[in-house]
N, C-alpha and C positions, 0 to 999 in steps of 0.2 A: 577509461573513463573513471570519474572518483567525484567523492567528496571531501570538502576540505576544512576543518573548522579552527580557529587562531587565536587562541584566547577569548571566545564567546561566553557572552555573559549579557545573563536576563532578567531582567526583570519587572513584574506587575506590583505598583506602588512602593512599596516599602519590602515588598517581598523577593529574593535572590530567586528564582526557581533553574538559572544555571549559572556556574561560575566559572570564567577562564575555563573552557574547555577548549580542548587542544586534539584532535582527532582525524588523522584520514581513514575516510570509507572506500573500501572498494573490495569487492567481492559481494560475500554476504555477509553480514556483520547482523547478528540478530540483538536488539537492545532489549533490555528486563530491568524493570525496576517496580517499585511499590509505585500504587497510585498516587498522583500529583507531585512526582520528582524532576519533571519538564520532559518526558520522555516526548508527547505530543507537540509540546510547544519548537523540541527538538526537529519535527518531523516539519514543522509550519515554519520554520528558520530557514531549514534545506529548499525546500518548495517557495522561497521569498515571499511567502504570508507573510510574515513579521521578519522584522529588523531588528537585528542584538544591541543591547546601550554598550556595548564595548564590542573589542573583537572583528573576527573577519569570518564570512561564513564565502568558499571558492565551489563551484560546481561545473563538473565540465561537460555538454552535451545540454539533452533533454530529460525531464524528469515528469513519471507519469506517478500516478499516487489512488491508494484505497484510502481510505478518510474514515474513522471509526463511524460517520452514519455515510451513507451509501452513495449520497447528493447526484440521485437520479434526477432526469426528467419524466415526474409520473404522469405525463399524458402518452410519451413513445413508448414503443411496444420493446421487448430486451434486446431483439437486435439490431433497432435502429439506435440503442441509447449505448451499444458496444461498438457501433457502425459511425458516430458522431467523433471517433478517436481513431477512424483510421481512414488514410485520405483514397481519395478516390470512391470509388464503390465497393464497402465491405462491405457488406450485406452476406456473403456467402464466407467469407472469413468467419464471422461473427455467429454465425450459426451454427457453424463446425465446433467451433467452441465452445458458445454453449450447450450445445447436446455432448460433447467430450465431459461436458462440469456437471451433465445429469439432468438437462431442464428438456420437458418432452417437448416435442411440436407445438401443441394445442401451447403450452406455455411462452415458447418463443413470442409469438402472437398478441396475448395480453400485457394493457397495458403496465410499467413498470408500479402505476400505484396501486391495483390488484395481486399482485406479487405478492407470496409469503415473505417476511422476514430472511430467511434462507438465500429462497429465488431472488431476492432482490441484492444481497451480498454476493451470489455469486454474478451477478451481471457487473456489478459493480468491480470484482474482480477481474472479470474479462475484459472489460471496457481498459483498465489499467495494465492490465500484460497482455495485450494484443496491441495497445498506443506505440507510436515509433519514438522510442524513448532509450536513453543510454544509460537513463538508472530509475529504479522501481521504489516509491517508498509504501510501504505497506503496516499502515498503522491497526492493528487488531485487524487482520482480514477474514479471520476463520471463527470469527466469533457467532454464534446464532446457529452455526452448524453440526448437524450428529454428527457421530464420529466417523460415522461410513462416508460421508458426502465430507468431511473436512479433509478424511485422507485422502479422498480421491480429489478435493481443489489441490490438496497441499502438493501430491502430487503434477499436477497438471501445471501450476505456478513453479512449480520447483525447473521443469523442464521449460517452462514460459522464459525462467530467468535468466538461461546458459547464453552468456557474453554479457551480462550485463553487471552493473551494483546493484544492490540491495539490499535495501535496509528493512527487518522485520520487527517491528516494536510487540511484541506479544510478552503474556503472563506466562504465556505457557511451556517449561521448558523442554517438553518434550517437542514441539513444533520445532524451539530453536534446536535443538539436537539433530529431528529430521533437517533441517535444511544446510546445517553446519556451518564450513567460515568461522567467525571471530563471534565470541561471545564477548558482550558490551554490558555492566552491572551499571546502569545509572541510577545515584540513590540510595538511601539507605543507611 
């Protein structure tokens, strides 16, 4: 499974924010660049949110996605808003998980708009590496978290990801080091 992009090129009025790019994904491919170089707009291409004015954007399978804000349902409780991406009855998938990412019982429970900050990224994380999906885009997914609770998502996503692509859009080089694959500099 992959991603594929063919001379992609974008842009908001007057503004280029990507140019002919020309790229396949597959594996892990972590992207880094300065803010507002299209790294997101990048991720909302992949995910057929937006449409390139040039170019060809190919994607093979299913594609699940963390989104720099979390875009819960804050009325469900975390493991019915993790249990909403996985078919049948997750509910017990969904739990495992997240008590694996650190959220206790009593937390499970509460609604997702009660949620710390944290607690509400990591649900939002699970929700996207528990989806049946053949490639993962992960736009800032570790942000909000200390660094105890970011290693142990990073781990927990790291092993979510085996067989699939993955795209990691983070600042942070150290995260793309942990997860390894192709480092991608867009920008700059």
């Amino acid at each position: 499974m992959y991603a594929e992009l063919t001379g992609v090129t974008k842009r908001y009025g007057g503004e280029t924010v990507l140019e002919s790019l020309t790229r396949r994904l597959e594996g892990v491919t972590a992207l880094m660049g300065p803010s507002g170089r299209g790294k997101t707009t990048l991720a909302r291409l992949l995910l057929g949110l937006e449409k390139p004015d040039s170019g060809r954007v190919a994607v093979t399978g299913r594609l699940a996605a963390v989104f720099q804000e979390d875009r819960l349902c804050p009325q469900l409780n975390a493991v019915a808003n993790v249990a909403l991406a996985l078919p049948g009855h997750g509910e017990a998938l969904a739990r495992q998980a997240l008590e694996e990412l650190g959220l206790s019982d009593e937390d499970l429970n509460k609604p997702a708009a009660v949620l710390s900050g944290g607690q509400q990224r990591r649900v939002a994380l699970a929700r996207a590496m528990l989806a049946p999906a053949d490639g993962v885009v992960l736009d800032e997914p570790f942000k909000g978290l200390d660094e105890a609770t970011a290693a142990r998502a990073m781990a927990w996503t790291r092993q979510k990801a085996a067989g699939r692509w993955l795209l990691l859009i983070t600042h942070d080089p150290e995260q793309a080091a942990f997860f390894g694959g192709t480092l991608w500099q867009l920008g700059g």
